[in-house]
N, C-alpha and C positions, 0 to 999 in steps of 0.2 A: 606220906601226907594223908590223914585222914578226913574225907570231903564229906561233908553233910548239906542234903537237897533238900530246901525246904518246898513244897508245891509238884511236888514232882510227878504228879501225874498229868499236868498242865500242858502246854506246851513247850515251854522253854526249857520246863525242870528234864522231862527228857533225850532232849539235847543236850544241856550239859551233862547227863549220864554216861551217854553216848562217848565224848570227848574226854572225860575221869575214866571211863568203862577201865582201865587198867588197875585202878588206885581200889577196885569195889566200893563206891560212895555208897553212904547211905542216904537209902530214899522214903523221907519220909510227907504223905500228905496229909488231908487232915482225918481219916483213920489213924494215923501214927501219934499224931500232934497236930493240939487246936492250937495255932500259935496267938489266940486272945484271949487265953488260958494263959497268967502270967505266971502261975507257982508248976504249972508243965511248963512250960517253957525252959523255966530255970532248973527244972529240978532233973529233966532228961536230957539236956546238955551239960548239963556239968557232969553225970553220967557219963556219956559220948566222949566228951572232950575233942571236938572237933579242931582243926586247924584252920578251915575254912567253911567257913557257911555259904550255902546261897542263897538267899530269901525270892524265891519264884512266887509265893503265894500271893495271890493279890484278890480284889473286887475289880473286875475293871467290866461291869456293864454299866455302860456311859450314862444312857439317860434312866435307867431304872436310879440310877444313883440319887436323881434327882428325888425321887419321893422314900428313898432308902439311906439319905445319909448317915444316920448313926449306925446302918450299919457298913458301910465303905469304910467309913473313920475308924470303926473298931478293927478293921482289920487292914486297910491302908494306911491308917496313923499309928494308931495306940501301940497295934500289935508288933509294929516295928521298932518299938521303944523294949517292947518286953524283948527281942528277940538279940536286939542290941545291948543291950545290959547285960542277957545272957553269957554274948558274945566276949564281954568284957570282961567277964567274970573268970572265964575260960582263955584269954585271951585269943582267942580266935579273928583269923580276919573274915570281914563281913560283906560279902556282896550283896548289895541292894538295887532291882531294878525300879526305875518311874518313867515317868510319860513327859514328851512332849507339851501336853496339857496340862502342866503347870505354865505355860506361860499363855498371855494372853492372844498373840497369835495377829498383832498391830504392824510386826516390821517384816518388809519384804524381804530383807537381807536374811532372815533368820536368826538362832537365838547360840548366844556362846555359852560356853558352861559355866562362866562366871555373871551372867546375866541375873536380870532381879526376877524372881519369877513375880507374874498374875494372874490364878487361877482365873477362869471366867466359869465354870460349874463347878458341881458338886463334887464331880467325881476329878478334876485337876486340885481341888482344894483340900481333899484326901488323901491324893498324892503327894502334895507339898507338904500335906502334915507327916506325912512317912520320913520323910526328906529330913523334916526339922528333928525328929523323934530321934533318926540314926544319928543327926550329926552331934546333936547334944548328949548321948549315952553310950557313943563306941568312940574308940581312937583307932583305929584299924582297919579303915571303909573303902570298900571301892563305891561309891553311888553311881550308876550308871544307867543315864537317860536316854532310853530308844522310842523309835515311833512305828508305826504302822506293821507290825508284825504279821510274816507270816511262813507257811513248813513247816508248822507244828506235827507231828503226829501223837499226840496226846488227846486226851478229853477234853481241853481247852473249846472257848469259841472257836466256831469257825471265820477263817481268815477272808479276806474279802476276797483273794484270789479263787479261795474253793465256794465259795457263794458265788463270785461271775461265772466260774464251768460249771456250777450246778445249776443257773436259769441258761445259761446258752445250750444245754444240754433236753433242756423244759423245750428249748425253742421258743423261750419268754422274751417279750420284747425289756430291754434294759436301761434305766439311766442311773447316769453316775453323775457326780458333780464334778465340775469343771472351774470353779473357784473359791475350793479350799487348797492347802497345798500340804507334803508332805515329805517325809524320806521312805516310800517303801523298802522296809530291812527284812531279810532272810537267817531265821533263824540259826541257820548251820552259820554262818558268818557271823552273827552276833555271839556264839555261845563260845566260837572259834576266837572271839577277838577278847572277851574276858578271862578267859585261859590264858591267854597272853600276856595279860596286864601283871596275870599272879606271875607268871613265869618270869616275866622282866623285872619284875620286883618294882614296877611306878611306885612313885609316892601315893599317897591316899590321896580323894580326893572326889570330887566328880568332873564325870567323864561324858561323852555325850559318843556312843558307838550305834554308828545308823550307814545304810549301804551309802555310797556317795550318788550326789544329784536329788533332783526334787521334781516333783509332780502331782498332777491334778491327781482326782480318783479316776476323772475321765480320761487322762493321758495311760494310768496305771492297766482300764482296764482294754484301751486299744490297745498298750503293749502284750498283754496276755494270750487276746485274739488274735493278733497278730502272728506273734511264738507258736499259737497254736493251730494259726492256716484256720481258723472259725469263723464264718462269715455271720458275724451276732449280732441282733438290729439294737445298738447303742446310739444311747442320745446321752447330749450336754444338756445338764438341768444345770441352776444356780443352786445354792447353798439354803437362798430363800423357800426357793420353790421345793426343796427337800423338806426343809420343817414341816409344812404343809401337808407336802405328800405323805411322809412317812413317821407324824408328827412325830418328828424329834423334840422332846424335852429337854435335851442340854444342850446349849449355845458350845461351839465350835471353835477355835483359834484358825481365822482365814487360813494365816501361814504359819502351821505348825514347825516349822522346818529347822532343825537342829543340825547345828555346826561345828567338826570335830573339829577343834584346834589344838588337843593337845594329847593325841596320840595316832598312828598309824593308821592311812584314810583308806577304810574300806575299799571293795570294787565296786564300780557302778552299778545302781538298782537294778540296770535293763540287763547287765549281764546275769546277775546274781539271779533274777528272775528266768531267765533262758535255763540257764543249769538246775533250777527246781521245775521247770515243765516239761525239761525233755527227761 
């Protein structure tokens, strides 16, 4: 099987390296490939002739998005059309990750994968253009919706886990918010359970792969200090009082919290998170 990673010095892209490391995927970022460069695109995959794609690459700074959307769009929407079409061309199958923030973030129960999305920013309504991009120019998709990532060891952002032990390490006083909600997922589990999908052979389609349960960011970041015996001066702010604080520009989905139904349910966040701390 020949693997091609697109993003791959990110976080996720290598993890999945990690998890292919047998196959020697190729890794390429955007020194390799601008993938909103649509005649590269097409013209070094058909080259390649990959079997599978990852598409890792993304824009995902939330509220910068807000005053940057054409450029999120060109490379959370556009460029997953160009990379999808490639894909087709080659017949390659195509994994595509997005966010949780495609949806609006109104139902406590959370969101299935066959739910209607409703961006509420810039940077979920970039993502659902990604979304519409893949499903109308590939037949051979895994789309696959995660949220709060984090165990990157890549150049990616950094994950909120390693920003809580970098101020509790400050001896900064801390707040989190305490009513938004989420699936914190761990990258070795996620890249672990896309692997799967190919291997099982599932039908295409989209997928929602997130560790099981749900939590504040304030729940997220007692369980960390907790794992880690840190006795770190955390408060409960609201969601509001965040804007404010740390003016967030893009509006939030309360309950971002996405709902596997229809493949093999991860292990629980708390656990998943214990085995990335210790």
């Amino acid at each position: 099987m020949k693997v091609l990673i697109l993003g791959s010095k990110g976080n996720l892209g290598p993890e999945l390296g990690r998890v292919y490391k047998a196959v020697k995927p190729t890794l390429w970022d955007r020194e390799e490939l601008d993938i909103t460069d649509e005649a590269a695109v097409m013209e070094k995959t058909s080259q390649l002739k990959p079997d599978v794609v990852f598409n890792c690459a993304a824009y995902n700074a939330v509220d910068k998005s807000e005053e940057e959307r054409l450029v999120a769009e060109n490379i959370n929407g556009t460029a997953v059309g160009f990379v999808a079409r490639a894909c087709y061309a080659v017949g390659a199958i195509l994994v595509h990750f997005s966010s949780n923030y495609v949806f609006d973030g109104t139902n406590p129960e959370g969101y299935n994968e066959d739910d209607l999305p409703n961006p509420i920013n810039a940077y979920g309504k970039s993502k659902l253009m990604g979304e519409m991009e893949l499903v109308r120019n590939c037949e051979k998709y895994y789309l696959v919706r995660t949220a709060w990532l984090y165990g990157g060891q890549g150049t990616g952002k950094k994950s909120f886990v390693d920003l809580m032990l970098k101020k509790a390490e400050k001896d900064e006083s801390i707040n989190a918010i305490d009513d938004e909600f989420g699936n914190p997922t761990y990258l070795v589990d996620l890249a672990q359970a896309v692997a799967a999908l190919i291997e099982q052979k599932k039908p295409f389609g989209i997928y929602h792969l997130i560790n099981s349960g749900q939590a504040s960011w304030y729940d997220w970041g007692n369980e960390i200090f907790a794992v880690r015996e840190i006795a770190a001066s955390l408060a409960a702010i609201s969601a509001a009082d965040a804007d404010v604080i740390w003016k967030r520009a893009a509006k939030r989905p309360k309950y971002g919290i996405l709902n596997n139904t229809k493949f093999i349910e991860l292990r629980p966040w708390a656990e998943a998170l214990k085995e990335y701390l210790s």
